[in-house]
Structure formats: C-alpha cells, structure tokens
C-alpha positions in Angstrom: 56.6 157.9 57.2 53.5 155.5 57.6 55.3 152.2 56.1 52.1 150.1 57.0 51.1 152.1 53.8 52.5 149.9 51.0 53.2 151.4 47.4 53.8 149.3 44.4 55.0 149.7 41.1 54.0 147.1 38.2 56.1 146.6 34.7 53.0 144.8 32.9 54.8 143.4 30.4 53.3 141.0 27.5 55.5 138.1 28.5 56.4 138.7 31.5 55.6 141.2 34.4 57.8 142.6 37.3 56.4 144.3 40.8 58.6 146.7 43.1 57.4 147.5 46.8 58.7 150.8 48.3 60.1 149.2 51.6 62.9 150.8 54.4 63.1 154.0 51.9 64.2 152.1 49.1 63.3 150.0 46.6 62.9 146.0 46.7 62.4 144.3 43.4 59.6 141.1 45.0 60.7 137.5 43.6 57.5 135.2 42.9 56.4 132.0 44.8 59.0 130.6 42.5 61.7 132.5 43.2 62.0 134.5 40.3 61.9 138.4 40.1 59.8 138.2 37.0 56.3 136.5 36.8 55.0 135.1 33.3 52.4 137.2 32.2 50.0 134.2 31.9 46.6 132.8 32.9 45.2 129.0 32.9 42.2 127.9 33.5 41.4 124.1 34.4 38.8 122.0 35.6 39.6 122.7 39.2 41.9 126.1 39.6 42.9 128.7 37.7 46.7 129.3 37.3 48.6 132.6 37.3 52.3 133.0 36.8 55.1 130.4 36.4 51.8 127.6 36.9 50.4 129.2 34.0 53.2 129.0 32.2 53.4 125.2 32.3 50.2 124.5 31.3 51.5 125.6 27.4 52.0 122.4 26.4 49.7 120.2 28.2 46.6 122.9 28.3 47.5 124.9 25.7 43.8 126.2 24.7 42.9 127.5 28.0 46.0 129.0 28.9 46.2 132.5 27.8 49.0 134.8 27.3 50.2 137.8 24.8 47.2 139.7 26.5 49.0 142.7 25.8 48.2 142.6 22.3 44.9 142.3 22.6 44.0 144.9 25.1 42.4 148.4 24.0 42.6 147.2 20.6 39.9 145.8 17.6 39.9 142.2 17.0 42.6 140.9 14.5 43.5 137.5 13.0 47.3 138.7 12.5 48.1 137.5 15.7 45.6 134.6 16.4 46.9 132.5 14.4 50.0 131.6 17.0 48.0 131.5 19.7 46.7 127.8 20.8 44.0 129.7 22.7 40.4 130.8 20.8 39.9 134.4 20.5 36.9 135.7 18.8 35.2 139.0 18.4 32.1 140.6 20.0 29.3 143.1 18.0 31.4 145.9 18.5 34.7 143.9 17.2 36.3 143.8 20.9 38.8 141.0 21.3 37.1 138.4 23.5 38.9 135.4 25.0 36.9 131.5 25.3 38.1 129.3 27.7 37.2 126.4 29.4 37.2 126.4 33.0 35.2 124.8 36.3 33.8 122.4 33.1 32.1 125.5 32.2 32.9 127.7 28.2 34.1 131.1 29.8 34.5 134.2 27.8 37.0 137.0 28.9 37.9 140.5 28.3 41.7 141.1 27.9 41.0 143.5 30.6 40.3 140.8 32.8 42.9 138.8 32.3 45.4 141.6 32.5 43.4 141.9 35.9 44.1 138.5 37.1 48.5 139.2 36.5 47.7 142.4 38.2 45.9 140.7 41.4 48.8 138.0 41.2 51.7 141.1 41.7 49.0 142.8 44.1 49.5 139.7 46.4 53.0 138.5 45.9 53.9 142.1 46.8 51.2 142.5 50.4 52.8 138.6 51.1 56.4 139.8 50.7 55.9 143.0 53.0 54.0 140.7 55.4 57.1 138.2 55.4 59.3 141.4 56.4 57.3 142.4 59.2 57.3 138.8 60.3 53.7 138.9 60.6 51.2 135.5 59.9 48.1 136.7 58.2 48.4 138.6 55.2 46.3 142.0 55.4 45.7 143.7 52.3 47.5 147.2 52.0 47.8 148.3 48.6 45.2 150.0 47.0 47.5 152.4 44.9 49.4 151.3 42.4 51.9 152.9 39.7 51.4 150.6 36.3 53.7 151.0 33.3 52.8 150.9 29.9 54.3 151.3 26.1 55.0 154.8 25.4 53.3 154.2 22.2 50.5 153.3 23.8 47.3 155.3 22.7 44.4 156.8 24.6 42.3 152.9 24.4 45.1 151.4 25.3 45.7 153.5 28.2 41.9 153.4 29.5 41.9 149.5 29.0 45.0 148.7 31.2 43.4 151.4 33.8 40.3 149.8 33.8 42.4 146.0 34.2 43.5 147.9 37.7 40.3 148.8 38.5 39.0 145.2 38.1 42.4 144.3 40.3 40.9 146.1 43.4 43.1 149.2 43.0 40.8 152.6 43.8 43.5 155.1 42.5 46.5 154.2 40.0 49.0 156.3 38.0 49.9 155.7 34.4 53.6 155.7 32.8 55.6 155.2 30.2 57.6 152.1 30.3 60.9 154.0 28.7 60.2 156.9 31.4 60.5 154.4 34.1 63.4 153.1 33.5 65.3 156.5 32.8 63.7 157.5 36.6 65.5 154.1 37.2 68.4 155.1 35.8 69.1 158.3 37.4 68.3 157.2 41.0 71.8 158.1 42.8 73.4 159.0 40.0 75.4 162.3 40.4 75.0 164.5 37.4 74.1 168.3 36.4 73.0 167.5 33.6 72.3 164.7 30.9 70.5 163.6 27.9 69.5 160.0 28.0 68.3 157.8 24.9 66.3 155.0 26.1 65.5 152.0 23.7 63.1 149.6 25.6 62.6 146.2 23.4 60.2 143.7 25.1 58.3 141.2 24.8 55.8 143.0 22.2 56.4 146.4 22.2 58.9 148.7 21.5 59.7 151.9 23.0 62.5 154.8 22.3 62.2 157.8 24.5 64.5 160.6 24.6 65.3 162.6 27.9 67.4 165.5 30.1 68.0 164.8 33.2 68.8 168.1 35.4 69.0 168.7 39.1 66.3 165.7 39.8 63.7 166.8 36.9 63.4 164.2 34.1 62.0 166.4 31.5 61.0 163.9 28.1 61.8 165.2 24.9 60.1 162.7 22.6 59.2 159.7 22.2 58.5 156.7 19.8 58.0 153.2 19.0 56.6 150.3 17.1 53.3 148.9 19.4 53.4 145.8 17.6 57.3 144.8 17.5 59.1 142.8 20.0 60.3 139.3 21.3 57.6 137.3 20.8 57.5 138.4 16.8 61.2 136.8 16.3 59.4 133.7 18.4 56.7 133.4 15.5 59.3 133.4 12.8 60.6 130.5 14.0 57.6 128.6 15.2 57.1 129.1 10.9 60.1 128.3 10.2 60.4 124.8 12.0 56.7 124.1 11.7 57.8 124.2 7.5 60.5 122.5 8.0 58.5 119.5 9.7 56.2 119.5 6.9 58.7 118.8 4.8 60.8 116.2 6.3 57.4 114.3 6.7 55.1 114.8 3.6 53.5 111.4 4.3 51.5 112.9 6.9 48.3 114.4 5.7 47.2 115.8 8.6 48.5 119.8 9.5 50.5 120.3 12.4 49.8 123.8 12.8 45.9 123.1 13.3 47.1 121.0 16.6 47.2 123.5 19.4 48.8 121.6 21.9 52.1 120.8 19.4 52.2 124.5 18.6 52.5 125.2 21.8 55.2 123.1 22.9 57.1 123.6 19.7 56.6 127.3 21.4 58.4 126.8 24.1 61.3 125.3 22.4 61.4 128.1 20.4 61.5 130.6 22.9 64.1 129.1 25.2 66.4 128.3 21.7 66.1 132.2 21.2 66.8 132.6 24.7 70.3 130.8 24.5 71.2 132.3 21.0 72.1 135.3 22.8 74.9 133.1 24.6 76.0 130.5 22.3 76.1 130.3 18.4 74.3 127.3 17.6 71.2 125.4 19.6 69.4 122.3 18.7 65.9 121.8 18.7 64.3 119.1 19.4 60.6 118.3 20.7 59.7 114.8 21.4 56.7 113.2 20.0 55.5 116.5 18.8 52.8 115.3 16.4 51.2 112.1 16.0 54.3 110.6 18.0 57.2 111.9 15.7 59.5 113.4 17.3 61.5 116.6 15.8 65.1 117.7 15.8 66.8 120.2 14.2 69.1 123.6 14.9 69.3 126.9 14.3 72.6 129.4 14.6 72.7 132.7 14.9 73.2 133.6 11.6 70.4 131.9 10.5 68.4 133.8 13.4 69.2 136.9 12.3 68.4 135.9 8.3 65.2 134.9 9.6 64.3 138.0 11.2 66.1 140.4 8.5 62.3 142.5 8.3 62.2 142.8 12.1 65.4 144.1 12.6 65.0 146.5 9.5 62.1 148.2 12.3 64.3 148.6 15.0 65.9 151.9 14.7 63.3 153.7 12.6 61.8 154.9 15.7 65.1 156.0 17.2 65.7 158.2 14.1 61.9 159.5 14.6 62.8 160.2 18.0 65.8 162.2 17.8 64.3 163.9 14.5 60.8 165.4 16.9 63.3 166.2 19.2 66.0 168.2 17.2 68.3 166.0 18.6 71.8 165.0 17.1 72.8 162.1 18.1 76.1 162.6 18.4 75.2 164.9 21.4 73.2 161.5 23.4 75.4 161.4 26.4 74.2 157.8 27.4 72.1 155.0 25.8 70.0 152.8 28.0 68.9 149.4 27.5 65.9 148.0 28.7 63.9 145.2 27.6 64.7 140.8 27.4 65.2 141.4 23.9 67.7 144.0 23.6 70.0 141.0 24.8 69.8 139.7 20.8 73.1 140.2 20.0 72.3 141.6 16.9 70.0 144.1 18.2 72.8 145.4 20.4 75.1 145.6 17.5 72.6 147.6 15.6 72.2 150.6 18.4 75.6 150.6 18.8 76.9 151.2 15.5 73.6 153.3 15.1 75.7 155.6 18.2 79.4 155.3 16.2 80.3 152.6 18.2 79.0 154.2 21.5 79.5 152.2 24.2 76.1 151.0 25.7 74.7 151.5 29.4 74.1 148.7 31.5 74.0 149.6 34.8 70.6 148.8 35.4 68.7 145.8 35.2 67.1 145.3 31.6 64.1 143.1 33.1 63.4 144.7 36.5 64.3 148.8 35.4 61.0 149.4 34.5 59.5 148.3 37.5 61.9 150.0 39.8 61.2 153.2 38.3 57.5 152.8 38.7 58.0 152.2 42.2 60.2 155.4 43.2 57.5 157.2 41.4 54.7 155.8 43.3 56.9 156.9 45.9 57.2 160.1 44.8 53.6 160.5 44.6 52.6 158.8 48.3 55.1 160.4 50.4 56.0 163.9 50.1 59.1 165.2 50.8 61.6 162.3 49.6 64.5 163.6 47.2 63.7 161.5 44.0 63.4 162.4 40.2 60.6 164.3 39.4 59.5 163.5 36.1 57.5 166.0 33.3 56.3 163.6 30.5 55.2 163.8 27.3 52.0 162.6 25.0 53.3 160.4 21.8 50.5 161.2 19.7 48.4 164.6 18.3 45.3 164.9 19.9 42.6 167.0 18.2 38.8 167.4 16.9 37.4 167.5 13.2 36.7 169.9 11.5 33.8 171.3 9.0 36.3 171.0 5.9 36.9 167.7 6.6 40.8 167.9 8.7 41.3 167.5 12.3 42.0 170.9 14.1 45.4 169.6 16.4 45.1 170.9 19.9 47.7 169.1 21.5 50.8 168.4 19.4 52.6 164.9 19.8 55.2 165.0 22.3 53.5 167.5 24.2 54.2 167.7 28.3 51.9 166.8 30.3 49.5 167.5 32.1 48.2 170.1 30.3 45.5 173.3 31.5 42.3 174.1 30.3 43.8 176.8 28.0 42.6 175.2 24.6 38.7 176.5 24.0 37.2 176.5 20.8 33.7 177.7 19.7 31.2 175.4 17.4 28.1 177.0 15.5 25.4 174.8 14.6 23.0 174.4 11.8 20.2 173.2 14.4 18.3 175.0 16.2 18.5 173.9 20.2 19.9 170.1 20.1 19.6 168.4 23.1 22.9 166.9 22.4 26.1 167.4 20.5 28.5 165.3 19.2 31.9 166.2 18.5 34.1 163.7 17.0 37.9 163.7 19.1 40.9 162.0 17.5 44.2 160.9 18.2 47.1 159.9 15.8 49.0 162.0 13.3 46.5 162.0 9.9 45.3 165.7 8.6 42.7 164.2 6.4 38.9 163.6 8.0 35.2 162.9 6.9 33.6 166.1 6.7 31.4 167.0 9.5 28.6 169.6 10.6 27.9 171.1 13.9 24.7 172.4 15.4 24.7 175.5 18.1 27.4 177.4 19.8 29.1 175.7 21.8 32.6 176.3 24.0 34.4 173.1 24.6 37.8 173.0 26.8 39.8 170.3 26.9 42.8 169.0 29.0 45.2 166.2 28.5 46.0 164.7 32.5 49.0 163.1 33.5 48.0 159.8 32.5 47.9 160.9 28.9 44.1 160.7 28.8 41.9 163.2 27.1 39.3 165.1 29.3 36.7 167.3 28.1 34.4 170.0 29.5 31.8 171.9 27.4 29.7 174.5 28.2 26.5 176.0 25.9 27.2 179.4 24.6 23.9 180.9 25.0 23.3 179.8 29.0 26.4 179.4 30.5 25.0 176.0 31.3 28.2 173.4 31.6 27.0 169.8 30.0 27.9 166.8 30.6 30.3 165.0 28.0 31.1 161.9 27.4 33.9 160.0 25.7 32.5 157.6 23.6 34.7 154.7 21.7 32.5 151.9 21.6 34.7 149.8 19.7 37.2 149.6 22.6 36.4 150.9 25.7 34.3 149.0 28.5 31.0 150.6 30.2 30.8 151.4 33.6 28.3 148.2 34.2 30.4 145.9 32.4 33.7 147.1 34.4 31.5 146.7 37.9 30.3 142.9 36.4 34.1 142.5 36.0 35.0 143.7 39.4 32.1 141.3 40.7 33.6 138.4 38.7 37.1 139.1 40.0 36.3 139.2 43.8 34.0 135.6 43.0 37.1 134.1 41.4 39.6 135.3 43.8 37.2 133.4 46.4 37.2 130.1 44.6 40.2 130.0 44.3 40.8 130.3 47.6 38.5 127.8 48.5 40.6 125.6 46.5 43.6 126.3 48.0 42.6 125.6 51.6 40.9 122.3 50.2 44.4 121.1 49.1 46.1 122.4 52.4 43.7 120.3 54.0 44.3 117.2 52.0 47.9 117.4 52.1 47.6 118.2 56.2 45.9 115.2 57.1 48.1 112.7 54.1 51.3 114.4 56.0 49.7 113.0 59.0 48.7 109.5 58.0 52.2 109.2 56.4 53.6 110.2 59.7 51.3 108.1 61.6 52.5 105.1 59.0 55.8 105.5 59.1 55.9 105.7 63.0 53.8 102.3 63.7 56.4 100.9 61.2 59.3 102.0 63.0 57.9 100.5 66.3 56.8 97.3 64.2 60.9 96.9 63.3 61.8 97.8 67.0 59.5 95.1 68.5 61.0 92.6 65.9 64.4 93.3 66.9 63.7 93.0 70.9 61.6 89.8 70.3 64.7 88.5 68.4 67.2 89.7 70.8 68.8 92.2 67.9 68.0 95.4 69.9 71.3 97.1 71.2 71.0 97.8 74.8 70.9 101.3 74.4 68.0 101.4 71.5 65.6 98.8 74.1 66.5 101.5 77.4 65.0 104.6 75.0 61.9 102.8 73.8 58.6 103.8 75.2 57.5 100.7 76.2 60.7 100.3 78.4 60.8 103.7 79.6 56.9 103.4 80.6 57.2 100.2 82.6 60.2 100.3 84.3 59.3 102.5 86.9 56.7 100.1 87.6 58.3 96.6 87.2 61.7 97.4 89.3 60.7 98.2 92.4 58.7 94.7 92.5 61.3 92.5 90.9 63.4 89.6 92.8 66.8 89.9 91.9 66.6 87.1 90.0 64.3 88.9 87.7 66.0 92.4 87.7 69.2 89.8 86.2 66.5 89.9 82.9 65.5 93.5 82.9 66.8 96.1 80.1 68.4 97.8 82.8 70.8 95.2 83.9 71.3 93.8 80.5 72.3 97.5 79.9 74.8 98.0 82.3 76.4 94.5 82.0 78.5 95.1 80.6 79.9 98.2 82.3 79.8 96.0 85.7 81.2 92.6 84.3 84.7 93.6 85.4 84.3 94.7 88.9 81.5 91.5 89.3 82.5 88.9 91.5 82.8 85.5 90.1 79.5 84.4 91.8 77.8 87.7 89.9 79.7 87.1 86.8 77.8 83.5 86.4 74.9 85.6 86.4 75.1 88.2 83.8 74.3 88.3 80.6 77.7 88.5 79.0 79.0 85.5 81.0 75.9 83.8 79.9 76.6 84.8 76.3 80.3 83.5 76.3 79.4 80.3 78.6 79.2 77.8 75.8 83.0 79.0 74.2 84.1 78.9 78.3 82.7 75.7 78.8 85.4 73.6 78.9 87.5 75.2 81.1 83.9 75.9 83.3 84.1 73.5 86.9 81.4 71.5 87.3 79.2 73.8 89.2 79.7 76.7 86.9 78.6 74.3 83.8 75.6 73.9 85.5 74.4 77.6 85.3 75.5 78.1 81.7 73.3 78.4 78.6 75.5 75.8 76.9 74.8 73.1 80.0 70.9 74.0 80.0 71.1 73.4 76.1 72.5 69.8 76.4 71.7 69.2 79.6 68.9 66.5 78.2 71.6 64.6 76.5 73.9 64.7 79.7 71.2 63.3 81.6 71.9 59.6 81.3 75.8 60.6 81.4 75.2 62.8 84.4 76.0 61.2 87.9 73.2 61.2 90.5 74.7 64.2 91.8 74.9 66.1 88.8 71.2 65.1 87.7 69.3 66.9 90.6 71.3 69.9 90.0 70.7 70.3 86.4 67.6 72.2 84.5 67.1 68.9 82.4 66.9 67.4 85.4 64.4 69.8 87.2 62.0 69.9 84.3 61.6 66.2 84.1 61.7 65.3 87.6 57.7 65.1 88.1 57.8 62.5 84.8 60.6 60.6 86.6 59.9 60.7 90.3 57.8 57.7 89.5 60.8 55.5 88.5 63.3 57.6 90.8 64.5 55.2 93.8 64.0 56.6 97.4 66.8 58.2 97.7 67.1 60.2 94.2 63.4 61.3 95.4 64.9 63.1 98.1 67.3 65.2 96.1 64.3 66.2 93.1 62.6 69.9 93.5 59.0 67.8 93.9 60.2 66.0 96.9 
C-alpha cells in the first residue's frame, strides 16, 4: 500500500467539524493546532487575517459581524429570515434568492457564498490533516497529498444540498470526493471490529443543526440501510436560541429604563451566545448553572441561572420533534422496534439528558450504545470508507445506502410520476426510461421539470416531441439524466437546472480562483508575523544577554563575583591565556586564577605565601593584633592606617610602610640624611 497517498474523511458539522486520516492501516482521529479533535466550524475575517477554527471562534464576542458560523444552514438552501435573526453576522439575498454572506475584511465589504465558507473549514481540515501526516513521517515541509476526500452530510440532506457541499470541496482543491450520510458513517464506525452475523442498528445522530435517524443490518461486512429520516432544521444550536430569548427577555425586563434594544447590538448577542452555549454545555453535568456576562450592554452587567428543569420547559416544542423521525423510520422500514438490536448515539447533543431519556424509554428502557465516540464517529466512519474506496482489498464494511427522498418528473395531469421511491438503494441503473410526445413540432430544446420530495400534487405541464429520457440516481444521491430524441437516435445534452440554489460552472471556477488568492494571503501574513516575532525573539535575547553581562561586570568591579562565576566569564576566559604567561608573580597573586584556587592552597602555603593570598589578606585586619611587626606591614589593615601610624611609626617602621612609600617624594625634602637613605627615591 502507497501510504504517501493520504485519505481523509471530514464530519462537516454546523458547529463543529472533525477530520480522520487513514494512517498505519487504521484510523487516526487529527486534533487541531489547539489540541482539540474537533475544529469550530467558523470563519473571521479582520483587517489583517482571516481566522478559521478555534481563532474564529474567539472572535464571537469581540468581532462578532464578520465572524461567520451556522453555514450549514445556509448552504444549498433559499434565503430565510428564520434564522438571521441570531446571527450577529449580515446575510442577505441575491436575484435569484441565494443566501449571500457580507463581511468586512482587508478594510474591504466582502460578499460570500456559503459554499465558500464551507470551503475555507474544509481547506482548514485539508491542512491540519497533510501537517499531521507530515509530523508522523518526521518530515519539515509540508507537501500537499490529499486530493480525495470522503465528506459527510445530513441524511436528510436533499439533492441542492448535496451539490452545494460538493461544490464547497471543489472550491477546497479536492478533484474527486465521495458523499455520505452522517448516520451511515457512524454505523460503518460502529461495526469496525465488531464480531457479529448479524444485526440491526438504529442510529439517532443529533448535532449541532441537524438531525438524522437511520436504520440498518449489518451482515458479514455489508451495511445494507433500511431507511432513513430526520428533521434538516433541528439540533443544538435551536435549544441555544431559546435561551439567547429567554435571557435576552429577561434583561429587558430587569432594566426597562433602558430604551435602547439589546438584541439590535451584535456584539452583546454574541457574547450572551457564548454563555449560553457553554451553560447548555454543563447542564448535561450539573443541575443548575449561573449565567453571568459582564458589561453586556451599555456597561450592565447580567446574572442569572437556569436548571435543568427549566431547560427542558424551555425547549418542550423541540423535544416534542425528536422522535417523530424515529417512528417514520422504523414505519418505511417495517420495522418493530422491539426487534432494534442496538441503538447508537451520535451527535454533541444527544448528551441532553433529556434527550437520552426520551430514546430510551422510546426503546422500553433499552439500554443505549456508547461504545463509540458521539463527536468523532462520524468522521471515523468516513475515513474507513475513503479507505475502502482508495485501496482495494482491505476487509472493512461495505456499505449499500439509501436515498431519503422520491425522486421523480411531472406529469401532463399535473402529479409527479415517482421514479425512484424514498429510501431507495443506491446507486441505481439506467433501467427507468420513459417516453414524452410533444405538441411542437421539432423544438430545439426540451424542458422537463425533475423533482424531489414526497408531494403527488404538480402544476400541470405540456410536452413537445418524443423523447426517451433515462435517468440514474449515483452513489452520492445525485440525480443524472440522459435523453435521447426518438425520431434520430440523437442523444442530447441535458442539463440540471436549479437556479435558485445551485452555483454555475464560472462562478464555482471564480470561487476556486478566490480560494487559492486567499490561501496565499494568508500565508503571506503568516510568514510576516514569523518574521516579526523571529527578529523580537532575537532582540530580547540580545537584551537580556548585554544585561546579564552588565550585572556580571558590576559584581567583578565591586569585588561580589564568586571565584568560580569571574573564572567562566568570557572576558576572563579570553585573556588569560594571554596575560599569564607575561605576568610577575606578584601580578599572577591578583589574577582570577589565583584568587580562585586560594583558597584550595591556603593550607599547604607557607607562612611567607600565606601573607600573600587573598584570604590572608581578607582576614589581616581581624589577625592584626596578634600579626608581628613585619607581617602588619603587608596587611590590608596596616596599608589602611598606615597614614595615621606614620607619626607613631619609628624610623624603621616608616621606610617599610606603603604610607611611607607613597609620600616619601613629598617628604624627602624635609627627611634628614640618613632617613633619605632608607626611602624608595634615594
């Protein structure tokens, strides 16, 4: 196996994302720059940089209208206000009604695609994951290896949906990708070394913004799904809003004096966000939490609590939705659930402990799987299927999944003719053909409307010519159509046209463009700060060395330098190879060197050596009056007071003194003949 040929699987999530690398023949869950195994699935943009990740992530409260998350819900979708109302950033909507995103960033008003924001998180996993491999191999540049990638999504996910986060990886750099559902992943996750003939497995995936209920068998290394369902629009960040509502109501009214409305400052709502979500967070731990923001608007600051009670009183219409897509499940499936052998967990928010306490006695008090990882399951299971479909050969789950929605044309009498049936396996063949007269006579073109969901009832519609169109559903859950004119055999081209949703090909190449130019900025910016910090590591280096050599010259001026610290200096070590060899003995007395070993030599010195050392001249002046006459004479203590001795001294003593010596030229004048014989001048 070529391991220099790195696969990757991504969990997208709306809050937060997860990447796996296929590594040693086994799966490695990659932990960010931070150190976590999960990366916010956020994106800030400032005056200098742009921010992915945990950086993002910061910028909430301080930048909270250019710092983006919750993409999730806005990609492959139509513009809605339903949402954009708890988010601090501005979204808007283009000609066609396509969610666009305006930011300020480089001092420049940027608009964005959710595509190309989900691009950025996916770029962000791309390189955490090529930097991680890099750091095994123990090599020092990174070199980029992945250009296949296995992305997850909701189960529930329709076909714009699907297209938009396909069209995010193509903007990410990534030339062929896989689709999957997020509930499938984690089941693949699931069965990895698990031993079993045969089993039927409910998965209930509740994230951040979606959730997902998928049921499957599991049989000698085939995953086969049954059905599937979900709610597209349900998940953590809903129980976030309710109480962002609750406690931005609840400072309203402990504060009526204030005219001004909190919920029009972005930058409170988005730390009152945060609070929020890590109270929520906690409630799954401990009954009660307190909340408290300080200065949150216009310098008040805001306490309160919440319990879990309340919590769960707060969010009574959230949790109503939570199993009505596990009954829809097992109902498409035929399914009783008394015969679901295990139940698997996935998802940050199936840790609400009333959530858990609602599958369970949904199950008669089943207990609940949790063998794997509810944040990183997802993830993993993308990663052995990428696996799967890079290296041939290797004995992991093969997996046959389904399409969670009807897929069919309109009809003439005004109701859609179903040619692939929710919950269908795919991919499907080129078995379905239908034939369309028209009223026309030779168009040049012909438009046939396509739709997906589960509604009978259509606009009524008229065809022109005789036409046989095939269609195919792939394994990505994506629609492909070929037609082909009755009459001349000639195949046409065709064309899926959603213009509401779906990006052109020019706009998804101006997106790739934009990507690569960003990427380069900010690496430019990057390298600019490594350079700055380089050269203030080295002036504080510099500093704090000429400070340190600043003390030691202050200590060996003043004598405080320990023998051994003025022996290792630089200065010492550089001139004594240079002074000692030309130094008297008197001079070597001075030198570091004897100073140094003093000490050591002080008890096997003779007495003439000892009156020349520096510890006998240190304890002179406390020996000094026990010292003889001639000793005194070489002490410190005698050279200190010599001067007052002087007049004391007898002629003898005088010429033998330094007091003496120094002033014998101002003397000599007055000296009688015979003292002038005994001074160093005569």
């Amino acid at each position: 196996m070529a391991q220099d040929r790195l696969v990757m699987g991504v969990d997208l999530g709306t809050t937060n994302s997860c990447v796996g690398v296929w590594l040693n023949g086994r799966v490695e869950i990659v932990p960010s720059d931070q150190g976590t195994r999960t990366t916010p699935s956020c994106v800030a943009f400032t005056d200098r940089e742009r921010l992915i990740g945990e950086g993002a992530n910061h910028q909430v409260a301080t930048n909270a209208s250019n710092t983006v998350f919750d993409v999730k819900r806005l990609i492959g979708r139509s513009f809605s206000k339903t949402d954009a109302k708890y988010w601090p950033f501005q979204v808007t909507e283009d000609s066609n009604d396509n969610p666009r995103i305006k930011v300020s960033y480089l001092g420049k008003e940027k608009e964005f695609s959710p595509e190309e924001i989900s691009a950025m998180v996916l770029v962000k996993m791309k390189e955490t994951a090529e930097a991680y491999f890099n750091r095994s191999r123990q090599r020092q540049a990174v070199v980029p290896l992945i250009t296949t990638a296995v992305i997850t999504v909701p189960a529930y996910f329709n076909g714009s949906q699907r297209q938009a986060t396909m069209d995010a990886g193509f903007i990410a750099g990534f030339n062929f990708m896989r689709i999957i559902n997020e509930p499938t992943a984690a089941a693949i996750a699931f069965s990895v070394n698990r031993d079993c003939s045969k089993s039927t497995v409910l998965v209930y995936d509740l994230g951040g913004g979606t959730l997902d209920v998928s049921l499957l068998v599991i049989k000698k290394g085939v995953l086969q799904v049954m059905a599937t369902s979900g709610d597209s629009h349900l998940g953590g960040e809903d129980f976030t809003n309710n109480m962002v509502d609750r406690f931005v109501n609840e400072f309203k009214s402990k504060n009526p004096h204030i005219r001004s409305d909190i919920s029009c400052d972005k930058k409170a709502l988005g730390r009152l966000r945060r609070s929020c979500e890590d109270a929520k967070r906690r409630l799954s731990t401990v009954p009660l939490i307190p909340v408290e923001v300080d200065a949150l608007f216009q310098g008040i600051d805001f306490q309160s609590t919440i319990t879990r009670d309340q919590f769960q009183e707060l969010n009574v219409d959230l949790f109503s939705r939570c199993m009505e897509p596990v009954r829809r499940c097992l109902a498409d499936a035929k399914m009783d659930k008394n015969k679901v052998d295990d139940v698997v967990l996935v998802g940050g928010s199936t840790r609400i402990p009333h959530v858990l306490k609602l599958v369970k006695d949904f199950f008669g008090g089943k207990e609940l799987s949790r063998n794997i990882n509810a944040d990183e399951a997802v993830a993993y299971g993308a990663t052995v299927q990428a696996a799967v479909l890079t290296f041939p050969g290797l004995n992991l789950p093969k997996v046959l999944d389904i399409t969670p929605f009807s897929h069919g044309i309109g009809m003439p009498q005004g109701v859609m003719c179903v040619l692939f049936p929710r919950n269908t396996t795919i991919p499907t063949r080129w078995s379905n053909e239908m034939e369309f007269t028209t009223r026309k006579g030779n168009p040049s073109s012909l438009d046939i409307k396509l739709y997906e969901g589960e509604r009978a009832s259509l606009s009524v519609l008229s065809w022109s010519n005789a036409i046989k169109v095939l269609f195919r559903m792939d394994v990505n859950g994506m629609l492909r159509v070929r037609a082909t004119d009755h009459e001349s055999g000639q195949e046409g081209k065709v064309t899926i046209r959603n213009n509401v949703r779906r990006l052109r090909t020019e706009e998804i190449e101006r997106m790739v463009k934009d990507a690569n130019n960003y990427k380069a900025q900010d690496e430019d910016y990057r390298k600019n700060v490594q350079a700055r910090n380089d050269i203030e590591n080295l002036l504080y280096t510099m500093a704090n060395t000429i400070m340190k050599l600043q003390d030691l010259v202050a200590r060996l001026l003043l004598h405080e330098a320990t023998p051994e610290e003025e022996t290792q200096t630089p200065a010492y070590q550089d001139s004594a190879a240079r002074l000692l060899p030309e130094a008297t003995p008197e001079e070597e007395t001075q030198t570091p060197a004897h100073q140094d070993s003093a000490a050591r030599l002080l008890l096997e010195a003779t007495p003439e050596e000892e009156t020349q050392t520096p510890a006998h001249q240190d304890s002179a002046a406390r020996l000094l009056p026990e010292a003889t006459p001639e000793e005194e004479t070489q002490t410190p203590a005698h050279q200190d007071s010599a001067a007052r001795l002087l007049l004391e001294a007898t002629p003898e003593e005088e010429t033998q003194t330094p007091a003496h010596q120094d002033s014998a030229a101002r003397l000599l004048p007055e000296a009688i003949p015979e003292e002038e014989t005994q001074t160093p001048g005569h």
